[in-house]
mmCIF file of the C-alpha atoms, coordinates in Angstrom:
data_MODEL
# 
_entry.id   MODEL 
# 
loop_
_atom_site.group_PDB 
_atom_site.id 
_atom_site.type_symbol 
_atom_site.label_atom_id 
_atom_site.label_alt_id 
_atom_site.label_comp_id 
_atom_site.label_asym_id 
_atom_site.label_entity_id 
_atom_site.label_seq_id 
_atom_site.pdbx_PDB_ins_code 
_atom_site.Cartn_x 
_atom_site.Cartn_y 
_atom_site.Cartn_z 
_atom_site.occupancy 
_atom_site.B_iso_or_equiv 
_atom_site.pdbx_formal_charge 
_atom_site.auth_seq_id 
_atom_site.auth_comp_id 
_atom_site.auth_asym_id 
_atom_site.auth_atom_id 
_atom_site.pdbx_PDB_model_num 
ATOM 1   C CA . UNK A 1 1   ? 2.521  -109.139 -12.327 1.00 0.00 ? 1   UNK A CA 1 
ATOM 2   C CA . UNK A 1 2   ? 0.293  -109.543 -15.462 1.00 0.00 ? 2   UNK A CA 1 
ATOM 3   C CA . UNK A 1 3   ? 3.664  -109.311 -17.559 1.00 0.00 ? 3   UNK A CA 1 
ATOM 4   C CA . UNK A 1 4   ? 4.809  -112.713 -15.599 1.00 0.00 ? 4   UNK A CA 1 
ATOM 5   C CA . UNK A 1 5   ? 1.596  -114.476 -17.063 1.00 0.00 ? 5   UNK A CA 1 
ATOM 6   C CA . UNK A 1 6   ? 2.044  -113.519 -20.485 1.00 0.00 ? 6   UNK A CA 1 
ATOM 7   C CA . UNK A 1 7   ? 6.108  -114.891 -20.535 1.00 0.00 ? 7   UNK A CA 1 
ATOM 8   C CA . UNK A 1 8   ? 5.376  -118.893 -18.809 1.00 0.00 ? 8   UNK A CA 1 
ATOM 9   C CA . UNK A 1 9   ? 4.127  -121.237 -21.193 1.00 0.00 ? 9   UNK A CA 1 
ATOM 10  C CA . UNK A 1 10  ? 2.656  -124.866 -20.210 1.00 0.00 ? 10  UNK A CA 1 
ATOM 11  C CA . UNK A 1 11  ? 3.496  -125.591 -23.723 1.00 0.00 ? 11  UNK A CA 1 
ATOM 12  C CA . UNK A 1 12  ? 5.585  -128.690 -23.944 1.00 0.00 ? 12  UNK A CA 1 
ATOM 13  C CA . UNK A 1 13  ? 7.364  -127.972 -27.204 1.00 0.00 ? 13  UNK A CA 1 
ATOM 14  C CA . UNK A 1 14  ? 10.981 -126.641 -27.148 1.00 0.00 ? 14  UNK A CA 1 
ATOM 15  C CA . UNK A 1 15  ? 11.558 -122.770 -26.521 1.00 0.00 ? 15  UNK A CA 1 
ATOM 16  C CA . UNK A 1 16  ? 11.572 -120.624 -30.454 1.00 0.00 ? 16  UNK A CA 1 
ATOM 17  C CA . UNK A 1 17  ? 15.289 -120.419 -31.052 1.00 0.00 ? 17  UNK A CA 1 
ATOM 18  C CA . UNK A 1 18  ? 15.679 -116.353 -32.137 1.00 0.00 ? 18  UNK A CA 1 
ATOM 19  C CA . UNK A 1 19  ? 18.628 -114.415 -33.209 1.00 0.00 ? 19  UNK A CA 1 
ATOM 20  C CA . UNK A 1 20  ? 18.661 -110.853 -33.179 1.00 0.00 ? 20  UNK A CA 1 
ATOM 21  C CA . UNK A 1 21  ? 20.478 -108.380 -35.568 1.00 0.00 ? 21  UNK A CA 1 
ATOM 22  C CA . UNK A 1 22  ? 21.819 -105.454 -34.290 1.00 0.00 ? 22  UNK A CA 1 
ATOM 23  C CA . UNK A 1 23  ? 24.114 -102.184 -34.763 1.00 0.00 ? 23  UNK A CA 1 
ATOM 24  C CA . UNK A 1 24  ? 25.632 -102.433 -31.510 1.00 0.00 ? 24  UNK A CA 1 
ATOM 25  C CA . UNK A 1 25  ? 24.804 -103.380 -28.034 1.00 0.00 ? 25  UNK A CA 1 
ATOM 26  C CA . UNK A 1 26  ? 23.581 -99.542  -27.403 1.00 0.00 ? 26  UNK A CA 1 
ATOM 27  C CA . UNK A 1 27  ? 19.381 -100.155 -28.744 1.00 0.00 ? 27  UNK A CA 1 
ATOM 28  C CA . UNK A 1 28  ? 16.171 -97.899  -27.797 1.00 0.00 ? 28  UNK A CA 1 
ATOM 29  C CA . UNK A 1 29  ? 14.663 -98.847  -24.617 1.00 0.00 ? 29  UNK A CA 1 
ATOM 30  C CA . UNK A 1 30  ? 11.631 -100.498 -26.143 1.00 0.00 ? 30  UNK A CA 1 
ATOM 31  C CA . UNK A 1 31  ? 14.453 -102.827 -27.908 1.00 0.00 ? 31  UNK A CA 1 
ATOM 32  C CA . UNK A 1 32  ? 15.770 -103.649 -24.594 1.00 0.00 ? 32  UNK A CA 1 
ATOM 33  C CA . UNK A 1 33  ? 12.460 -104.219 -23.011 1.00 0.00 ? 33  UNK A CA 1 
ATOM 34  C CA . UNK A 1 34  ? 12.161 -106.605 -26.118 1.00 0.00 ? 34  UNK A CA 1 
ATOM 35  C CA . UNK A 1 35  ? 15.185 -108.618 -25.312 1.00 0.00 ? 35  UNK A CA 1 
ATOM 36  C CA . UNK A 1 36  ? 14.314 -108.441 -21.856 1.00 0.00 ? 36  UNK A CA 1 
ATOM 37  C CA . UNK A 1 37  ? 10.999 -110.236 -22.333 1.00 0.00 ? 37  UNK A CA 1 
ATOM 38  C CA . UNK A 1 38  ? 12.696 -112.792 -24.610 1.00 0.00 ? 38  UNK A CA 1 
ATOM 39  C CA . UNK A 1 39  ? 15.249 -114.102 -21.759 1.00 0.00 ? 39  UNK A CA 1 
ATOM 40  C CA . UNK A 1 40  ? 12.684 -113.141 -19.154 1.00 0.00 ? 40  UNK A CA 1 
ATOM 41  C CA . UNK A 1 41  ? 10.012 -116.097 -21.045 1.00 0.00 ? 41  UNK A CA 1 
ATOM 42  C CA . UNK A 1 42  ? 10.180 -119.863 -20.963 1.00 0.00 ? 42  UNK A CA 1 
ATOM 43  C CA . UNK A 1 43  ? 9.081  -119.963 -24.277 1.00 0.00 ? 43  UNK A CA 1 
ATOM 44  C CA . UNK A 1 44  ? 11.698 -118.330 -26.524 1.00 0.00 ? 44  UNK A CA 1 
ATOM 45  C CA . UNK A 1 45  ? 15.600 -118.355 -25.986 1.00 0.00 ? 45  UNK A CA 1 
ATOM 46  C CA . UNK A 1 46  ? 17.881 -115.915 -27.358 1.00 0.00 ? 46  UNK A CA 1 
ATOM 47  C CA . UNK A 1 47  ? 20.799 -118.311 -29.854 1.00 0.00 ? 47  UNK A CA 1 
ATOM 48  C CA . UNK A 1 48  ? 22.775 -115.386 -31.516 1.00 0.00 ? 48  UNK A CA 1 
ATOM 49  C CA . UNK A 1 49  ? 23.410 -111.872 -31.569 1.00 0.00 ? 49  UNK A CA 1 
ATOM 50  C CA . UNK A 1 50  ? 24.623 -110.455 -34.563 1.00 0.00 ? 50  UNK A CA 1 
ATOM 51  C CA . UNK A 1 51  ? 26.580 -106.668 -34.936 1.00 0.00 ? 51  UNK A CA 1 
ATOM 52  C CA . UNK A 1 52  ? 26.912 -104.816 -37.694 1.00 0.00 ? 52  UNK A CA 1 
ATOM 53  C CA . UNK A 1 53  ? 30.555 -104.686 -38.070 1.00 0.00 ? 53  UNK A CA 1 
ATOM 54  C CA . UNK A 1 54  ? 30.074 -101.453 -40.346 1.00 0.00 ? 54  UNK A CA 1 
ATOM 55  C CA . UNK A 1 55  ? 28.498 -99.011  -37.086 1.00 0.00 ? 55  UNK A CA 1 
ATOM 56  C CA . UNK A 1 56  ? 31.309 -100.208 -35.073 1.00 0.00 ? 56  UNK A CA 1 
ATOM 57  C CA . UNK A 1 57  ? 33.473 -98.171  -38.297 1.00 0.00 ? 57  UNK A CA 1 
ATOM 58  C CA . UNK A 1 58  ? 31.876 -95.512  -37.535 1.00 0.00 ? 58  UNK A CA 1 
ATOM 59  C CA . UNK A 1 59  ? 33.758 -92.552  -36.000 1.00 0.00 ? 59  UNK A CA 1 
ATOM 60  C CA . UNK A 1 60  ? 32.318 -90.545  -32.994 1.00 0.00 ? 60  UNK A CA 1 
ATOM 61  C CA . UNK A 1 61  ? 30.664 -88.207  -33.379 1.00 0.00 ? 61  UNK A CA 1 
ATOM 62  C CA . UNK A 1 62  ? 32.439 -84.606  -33.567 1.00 0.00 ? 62  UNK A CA 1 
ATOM 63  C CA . UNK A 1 63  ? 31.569 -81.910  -30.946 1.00 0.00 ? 63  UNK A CA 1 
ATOM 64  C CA . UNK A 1 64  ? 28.473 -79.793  -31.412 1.00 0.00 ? 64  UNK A CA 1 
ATOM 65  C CA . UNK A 1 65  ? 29.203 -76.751  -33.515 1.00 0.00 ? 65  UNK A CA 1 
ATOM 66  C CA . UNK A 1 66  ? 28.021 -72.949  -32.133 1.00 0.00 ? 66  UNK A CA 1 
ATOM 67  C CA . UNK A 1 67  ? 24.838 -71.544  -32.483 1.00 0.00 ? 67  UNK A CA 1 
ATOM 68  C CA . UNK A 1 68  ? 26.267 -69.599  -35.442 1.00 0.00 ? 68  UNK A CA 1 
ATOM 69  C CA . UNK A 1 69  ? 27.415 -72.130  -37.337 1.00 0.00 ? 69  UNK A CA 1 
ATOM 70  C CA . UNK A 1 70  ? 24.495 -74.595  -36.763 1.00 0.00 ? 70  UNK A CA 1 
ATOM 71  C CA . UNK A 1 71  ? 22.225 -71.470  -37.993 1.00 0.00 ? 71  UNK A CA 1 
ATOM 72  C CA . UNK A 1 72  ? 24.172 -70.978  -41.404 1.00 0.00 ? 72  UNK A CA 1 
ATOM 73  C CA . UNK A 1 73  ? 24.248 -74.630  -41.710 1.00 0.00 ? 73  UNK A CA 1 
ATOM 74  C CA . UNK A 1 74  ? 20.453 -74.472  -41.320 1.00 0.00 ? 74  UNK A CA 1 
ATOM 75  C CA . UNK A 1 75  ? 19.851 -71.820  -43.950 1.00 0.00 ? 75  UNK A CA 1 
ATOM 76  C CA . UNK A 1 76  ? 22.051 -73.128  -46.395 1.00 0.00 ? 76  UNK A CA 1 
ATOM 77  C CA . UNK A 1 77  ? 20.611 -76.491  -46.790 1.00 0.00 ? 77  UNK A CA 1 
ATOM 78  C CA . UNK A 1 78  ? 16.780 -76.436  -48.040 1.00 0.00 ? 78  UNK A CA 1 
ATOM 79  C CA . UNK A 1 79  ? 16.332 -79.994  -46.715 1.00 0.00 ? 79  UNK A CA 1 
ATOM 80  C CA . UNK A 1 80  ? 17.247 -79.336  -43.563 1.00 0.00 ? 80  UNK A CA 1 
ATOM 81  C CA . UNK A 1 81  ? 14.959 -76.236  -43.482 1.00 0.00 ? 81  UNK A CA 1 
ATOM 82  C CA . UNK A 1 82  ? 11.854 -78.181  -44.293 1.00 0.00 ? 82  UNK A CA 1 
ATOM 83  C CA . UNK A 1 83  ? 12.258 -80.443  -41.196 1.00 0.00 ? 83  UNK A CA 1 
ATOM 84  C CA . UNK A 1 84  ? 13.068 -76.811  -38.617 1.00 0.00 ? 84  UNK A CA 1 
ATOM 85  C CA . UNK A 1 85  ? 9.598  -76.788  -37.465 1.00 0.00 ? 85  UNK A CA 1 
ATOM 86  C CA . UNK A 1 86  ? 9.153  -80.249  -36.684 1.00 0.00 ? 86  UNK A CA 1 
ATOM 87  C CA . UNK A 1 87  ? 12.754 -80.426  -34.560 1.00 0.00 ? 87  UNK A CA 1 
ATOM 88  C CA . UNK A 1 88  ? 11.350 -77.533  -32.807 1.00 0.00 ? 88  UNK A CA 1 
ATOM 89  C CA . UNK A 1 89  ? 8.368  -79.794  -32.211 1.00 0.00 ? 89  UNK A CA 1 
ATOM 90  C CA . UNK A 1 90  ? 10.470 -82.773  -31.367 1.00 0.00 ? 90  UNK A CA 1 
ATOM 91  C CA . UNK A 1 91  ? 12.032 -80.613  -28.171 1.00 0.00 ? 91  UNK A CA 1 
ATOM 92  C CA . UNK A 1 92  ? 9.026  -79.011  -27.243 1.00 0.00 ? 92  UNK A CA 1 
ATOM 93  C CA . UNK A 1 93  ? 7.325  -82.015  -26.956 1.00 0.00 ? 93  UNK A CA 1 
ATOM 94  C CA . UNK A 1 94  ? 10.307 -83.795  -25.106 1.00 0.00 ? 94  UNK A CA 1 
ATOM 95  C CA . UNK A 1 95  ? 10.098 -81.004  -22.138 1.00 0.00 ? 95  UNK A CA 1 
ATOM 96  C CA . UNK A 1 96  ? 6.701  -81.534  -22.016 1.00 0.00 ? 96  UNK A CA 1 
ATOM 97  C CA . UNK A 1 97  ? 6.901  -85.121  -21.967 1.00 0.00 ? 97  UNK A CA 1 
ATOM 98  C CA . UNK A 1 98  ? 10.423 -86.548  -20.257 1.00 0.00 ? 98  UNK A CA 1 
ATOM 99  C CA . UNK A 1 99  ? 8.206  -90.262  -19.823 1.00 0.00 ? 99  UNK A CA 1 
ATOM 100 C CA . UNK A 1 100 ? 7.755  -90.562  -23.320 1.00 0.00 ? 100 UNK A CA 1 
ATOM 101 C CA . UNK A 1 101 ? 11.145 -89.231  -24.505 1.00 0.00 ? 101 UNK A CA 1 
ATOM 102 C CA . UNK A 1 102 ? 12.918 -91.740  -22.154 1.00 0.00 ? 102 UNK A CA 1 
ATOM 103 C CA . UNK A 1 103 ? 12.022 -94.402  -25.055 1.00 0.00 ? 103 UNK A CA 1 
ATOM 104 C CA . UNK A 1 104 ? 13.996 -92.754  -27.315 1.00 0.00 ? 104 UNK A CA 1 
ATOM 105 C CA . UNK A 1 105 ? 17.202 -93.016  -25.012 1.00 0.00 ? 105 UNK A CA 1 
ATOM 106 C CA . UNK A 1 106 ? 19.944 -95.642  -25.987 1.00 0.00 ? 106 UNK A CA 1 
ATOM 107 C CA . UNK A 1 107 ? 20.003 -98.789  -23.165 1.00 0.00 ? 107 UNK A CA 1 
ATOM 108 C CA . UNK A 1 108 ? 22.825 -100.968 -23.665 1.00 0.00 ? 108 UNK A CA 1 
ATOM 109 C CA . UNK A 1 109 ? 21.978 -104.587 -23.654 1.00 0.00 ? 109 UNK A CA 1 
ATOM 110 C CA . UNK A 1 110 ? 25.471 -106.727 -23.516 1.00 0.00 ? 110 UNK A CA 1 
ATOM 111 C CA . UNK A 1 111 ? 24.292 -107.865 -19.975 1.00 0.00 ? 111 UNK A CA 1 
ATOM 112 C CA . UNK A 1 112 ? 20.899 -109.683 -21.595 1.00 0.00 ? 112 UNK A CA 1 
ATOM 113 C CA . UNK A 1 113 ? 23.212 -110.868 -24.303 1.00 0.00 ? 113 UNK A CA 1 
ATOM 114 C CA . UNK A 1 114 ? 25.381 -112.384 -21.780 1.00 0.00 ? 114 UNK A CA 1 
ATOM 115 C CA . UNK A 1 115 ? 25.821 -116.076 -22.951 1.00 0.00 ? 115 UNK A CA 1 
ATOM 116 C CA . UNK A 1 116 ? 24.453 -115.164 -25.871 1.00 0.00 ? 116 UNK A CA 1 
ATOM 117 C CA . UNK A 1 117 ? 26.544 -116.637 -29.160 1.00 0.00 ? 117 UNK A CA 1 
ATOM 118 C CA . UNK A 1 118 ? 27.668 -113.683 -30.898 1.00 0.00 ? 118 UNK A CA 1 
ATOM 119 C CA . UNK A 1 119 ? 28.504 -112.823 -34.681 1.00 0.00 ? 119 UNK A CA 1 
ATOM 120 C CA . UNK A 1 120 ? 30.097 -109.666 -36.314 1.00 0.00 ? 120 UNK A CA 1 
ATOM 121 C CA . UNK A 1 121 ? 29.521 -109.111 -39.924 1.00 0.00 ? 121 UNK A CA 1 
ATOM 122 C CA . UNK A 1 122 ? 30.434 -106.930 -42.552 1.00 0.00 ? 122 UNK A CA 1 
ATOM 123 C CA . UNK A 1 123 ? 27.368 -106.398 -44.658 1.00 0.00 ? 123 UNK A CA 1 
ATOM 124 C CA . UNK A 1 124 ? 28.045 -106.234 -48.421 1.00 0.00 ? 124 UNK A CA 1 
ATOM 125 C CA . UNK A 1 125 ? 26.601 -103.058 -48.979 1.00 0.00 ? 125 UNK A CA 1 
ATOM 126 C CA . UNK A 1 126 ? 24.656 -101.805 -52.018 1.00 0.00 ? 126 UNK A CA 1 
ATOM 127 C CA . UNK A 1 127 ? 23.098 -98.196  -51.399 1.00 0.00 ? 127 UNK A CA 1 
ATOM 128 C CA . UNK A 1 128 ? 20.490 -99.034  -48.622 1.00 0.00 ? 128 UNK A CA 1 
ATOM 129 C CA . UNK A 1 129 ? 20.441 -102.390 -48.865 1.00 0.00 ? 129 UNK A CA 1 
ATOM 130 C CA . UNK A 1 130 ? 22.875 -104.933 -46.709 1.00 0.00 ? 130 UNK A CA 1 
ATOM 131 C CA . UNK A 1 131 ? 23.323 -108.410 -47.914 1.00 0.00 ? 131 UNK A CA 1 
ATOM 132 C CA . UNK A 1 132 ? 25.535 -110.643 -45.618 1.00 0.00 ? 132 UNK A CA 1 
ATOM 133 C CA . UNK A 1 133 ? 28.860 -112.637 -47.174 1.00 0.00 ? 133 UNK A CA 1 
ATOM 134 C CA . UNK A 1 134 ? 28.260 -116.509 -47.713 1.00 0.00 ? 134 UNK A CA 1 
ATOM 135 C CA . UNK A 1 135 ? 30.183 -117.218 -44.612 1.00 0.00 ? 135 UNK A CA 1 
ATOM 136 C CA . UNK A 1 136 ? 27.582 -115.280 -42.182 1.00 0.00 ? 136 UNK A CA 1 
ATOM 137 C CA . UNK A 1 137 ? 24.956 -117.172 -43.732 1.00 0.00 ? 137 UNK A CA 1 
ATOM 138 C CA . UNK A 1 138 ? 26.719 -120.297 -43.045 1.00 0.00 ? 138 UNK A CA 1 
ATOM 139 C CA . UNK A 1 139 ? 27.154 -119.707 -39.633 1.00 0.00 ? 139 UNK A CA 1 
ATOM 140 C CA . UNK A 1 140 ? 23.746 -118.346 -39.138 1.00 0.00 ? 140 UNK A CA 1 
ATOM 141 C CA . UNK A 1 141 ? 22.335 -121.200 -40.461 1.00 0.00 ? 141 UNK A CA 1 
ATOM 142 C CA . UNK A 1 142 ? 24.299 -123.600 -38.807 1.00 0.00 ? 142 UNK A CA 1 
ATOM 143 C CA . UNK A 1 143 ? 22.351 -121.827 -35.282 1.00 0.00 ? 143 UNK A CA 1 
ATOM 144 C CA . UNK A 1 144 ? 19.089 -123.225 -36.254 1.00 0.00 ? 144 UNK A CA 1 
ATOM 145 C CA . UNK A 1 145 ? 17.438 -120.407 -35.690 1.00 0.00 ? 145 UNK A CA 1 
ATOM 146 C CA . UNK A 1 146 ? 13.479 -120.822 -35.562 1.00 0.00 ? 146 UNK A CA 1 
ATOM 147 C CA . UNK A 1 147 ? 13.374 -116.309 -36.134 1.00 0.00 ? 147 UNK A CA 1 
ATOM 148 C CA . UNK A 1 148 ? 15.453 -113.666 -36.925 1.00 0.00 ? 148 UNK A CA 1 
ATOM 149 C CA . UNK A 1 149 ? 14.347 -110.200 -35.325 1.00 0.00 ? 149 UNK A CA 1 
ATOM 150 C CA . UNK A 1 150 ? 15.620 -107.185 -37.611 1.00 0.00 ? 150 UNK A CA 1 
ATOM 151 C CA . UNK A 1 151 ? 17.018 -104.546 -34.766 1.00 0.00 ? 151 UNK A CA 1 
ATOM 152 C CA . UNK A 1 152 ? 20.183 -103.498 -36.990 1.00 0.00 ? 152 UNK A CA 1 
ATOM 153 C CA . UNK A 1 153 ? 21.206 -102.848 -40.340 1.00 0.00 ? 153 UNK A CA 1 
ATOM 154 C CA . UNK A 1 154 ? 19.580 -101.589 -43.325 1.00 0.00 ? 154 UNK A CA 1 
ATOM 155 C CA . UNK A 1 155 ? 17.341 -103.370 -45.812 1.00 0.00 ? 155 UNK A CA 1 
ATOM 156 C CA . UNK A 1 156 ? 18.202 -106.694 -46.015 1.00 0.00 ? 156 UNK A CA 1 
ATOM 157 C CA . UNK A 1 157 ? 17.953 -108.836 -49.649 1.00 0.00 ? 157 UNK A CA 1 
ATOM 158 C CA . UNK A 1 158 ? 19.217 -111.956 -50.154 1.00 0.00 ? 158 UNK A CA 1 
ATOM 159 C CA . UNK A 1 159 ? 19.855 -115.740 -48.065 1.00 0.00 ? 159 UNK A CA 1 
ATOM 160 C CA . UNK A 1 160 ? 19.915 -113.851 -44.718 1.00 0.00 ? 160 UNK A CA 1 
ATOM 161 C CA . UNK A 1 161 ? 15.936 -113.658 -45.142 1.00 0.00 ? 161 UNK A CA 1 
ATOM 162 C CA . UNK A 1 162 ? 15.591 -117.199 -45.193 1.00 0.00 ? 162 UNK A CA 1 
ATOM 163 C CA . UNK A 1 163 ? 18.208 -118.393 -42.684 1.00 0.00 ? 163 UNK A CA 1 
ATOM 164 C CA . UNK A 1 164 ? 15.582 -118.806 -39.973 1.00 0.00 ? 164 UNK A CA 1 
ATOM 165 C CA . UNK A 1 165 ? 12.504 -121.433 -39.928 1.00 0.00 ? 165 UNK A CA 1 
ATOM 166 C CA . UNK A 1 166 ? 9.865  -118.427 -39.742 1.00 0.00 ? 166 UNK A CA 1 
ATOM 167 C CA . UNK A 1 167 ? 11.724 -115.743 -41.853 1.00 0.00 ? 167 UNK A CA 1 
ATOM 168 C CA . UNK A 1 168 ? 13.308 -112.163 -40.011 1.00 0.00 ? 168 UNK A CA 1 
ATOM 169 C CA . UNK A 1 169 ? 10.840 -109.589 -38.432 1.00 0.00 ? 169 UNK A CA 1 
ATOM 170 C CA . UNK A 1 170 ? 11.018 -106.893 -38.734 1.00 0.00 ? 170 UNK A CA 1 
ATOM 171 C CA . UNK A 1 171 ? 9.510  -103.652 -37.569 1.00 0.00 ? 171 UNK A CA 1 
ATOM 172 C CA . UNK A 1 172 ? 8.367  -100.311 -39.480 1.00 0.00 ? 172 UNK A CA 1 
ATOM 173 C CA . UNK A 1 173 ? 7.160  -97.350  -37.427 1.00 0.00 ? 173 UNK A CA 1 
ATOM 174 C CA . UNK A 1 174 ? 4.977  -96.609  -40.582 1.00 0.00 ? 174 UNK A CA 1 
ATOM 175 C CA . UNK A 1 175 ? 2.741  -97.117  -43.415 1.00 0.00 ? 175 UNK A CA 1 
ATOM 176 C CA . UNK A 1 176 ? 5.422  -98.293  -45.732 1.00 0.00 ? 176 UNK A CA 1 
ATOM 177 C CA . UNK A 1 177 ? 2.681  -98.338  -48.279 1.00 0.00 ? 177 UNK A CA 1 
ATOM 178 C CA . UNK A 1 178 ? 1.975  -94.769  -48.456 1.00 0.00 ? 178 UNK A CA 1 
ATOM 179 C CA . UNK A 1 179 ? 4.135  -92.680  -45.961 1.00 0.00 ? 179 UNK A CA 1 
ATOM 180 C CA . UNK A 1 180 ? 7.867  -94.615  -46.461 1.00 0.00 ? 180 UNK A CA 1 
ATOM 181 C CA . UNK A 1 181 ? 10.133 -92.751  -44.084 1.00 0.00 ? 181 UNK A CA 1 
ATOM 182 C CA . UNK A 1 182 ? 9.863  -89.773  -42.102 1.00 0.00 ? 182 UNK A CA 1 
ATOM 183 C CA . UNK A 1 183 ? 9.082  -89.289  -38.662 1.00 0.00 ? 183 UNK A CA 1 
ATOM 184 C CA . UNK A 1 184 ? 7.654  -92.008  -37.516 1.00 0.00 ? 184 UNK A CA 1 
ATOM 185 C CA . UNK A 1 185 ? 3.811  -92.223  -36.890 1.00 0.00 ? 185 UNK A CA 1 
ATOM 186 C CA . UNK A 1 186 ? 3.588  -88.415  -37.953 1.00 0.00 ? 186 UNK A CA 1 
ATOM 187 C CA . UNK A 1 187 ? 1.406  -88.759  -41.269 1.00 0.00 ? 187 UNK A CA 1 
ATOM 188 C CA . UNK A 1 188 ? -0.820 -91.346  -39.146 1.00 0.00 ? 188 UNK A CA 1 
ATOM 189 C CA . UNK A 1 189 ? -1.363 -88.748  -36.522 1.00 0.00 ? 189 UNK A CA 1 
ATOM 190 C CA . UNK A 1 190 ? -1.419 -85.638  -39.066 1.00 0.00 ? 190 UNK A CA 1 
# 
């Protein structure tokens, strides 16, 4: 009920134009919940949805190898081995909590993008960071977009950060200051 109050405006400007950048239609259920609020509001209208043409590249992924082999794996890469103890974590704390680990499961959202204008692009990719081709930004631009909400790709650089009146949001699980990367909200917590 209190959710309803906070998504009707009285407001008599027009609804925010957003666009929303995205992998694929598959996104974490607080994603979804996102979207869902968007078309949900009088306020704010979703304009564009745009996939990264790259993750739909990707292949599936292959079946889970044996115990064995996942173990030998594990003790031959040192990286791996520094993050045991915290998977072990991870699934502990999943059994102990299902609510909380049902935010981590994958929701797909084509039915709120329904009507939706959609866009597929193949980044221009330079180690982490994604810059889109001149014709994305065109047609981004030519949406009118008033935001741009950062669900998908990697870093961005370049004109796709200023193709949208108030800029692309985006949101980091951490202190990007001091902790950059890793599990999110750990060093916080720690």
């Amino acid at each position: 009920m209190i959710e309803r109050f906070y998504s009707q405006s009285r407001a008599s400007r027009p609804p925010l134009k957003v666009g929303v950048l995205l992998n694929t239609p598959l996104v974490s259920a607080p994603l979804a919940e996102v979207l869902r609020q968007i078309c949900d509001s009088n306020f704010a209208v979703l304009k564009l949805a745009v996939f990264n043409a790259e993750s739909a590249l990707k292949p599936d992924p292959s079946p889970r190898p044996g115990f064995t082999i996942r173990v030998l794996h594990l003790l031959r890469d040192s990286r791996r081995r520094k993050g045991v103890l915290f998977d072990y974590y991870e699934r502990w704390d999943r059994r102990r909590n299902p609510q909380a680990a049902r935010l981590l499961e994958q929701m797909d959202s084509s039915e709120l993008l329904t009507g939706v204008d959609q866009l597929t692009v193949m980044p221009v990719k330079k180690g982490f960071v994604d810059r889109f081709p001149p014709d994305a930004i065109a047609a981004i631009r030519a949406k009118d977009l008033d935001v741009l909400l950062r669900f998908g790709f990697n870093i961005l650089r370049g004109e796709i950060l200023a193709c949208a009146r108030y800029g692309v949001w985006s949101y980091h699980h951490d202190d990007n200051d001091y902790y950059r990367g890793g599990p999110a909200g750990f060093c916080e917590v720690y």
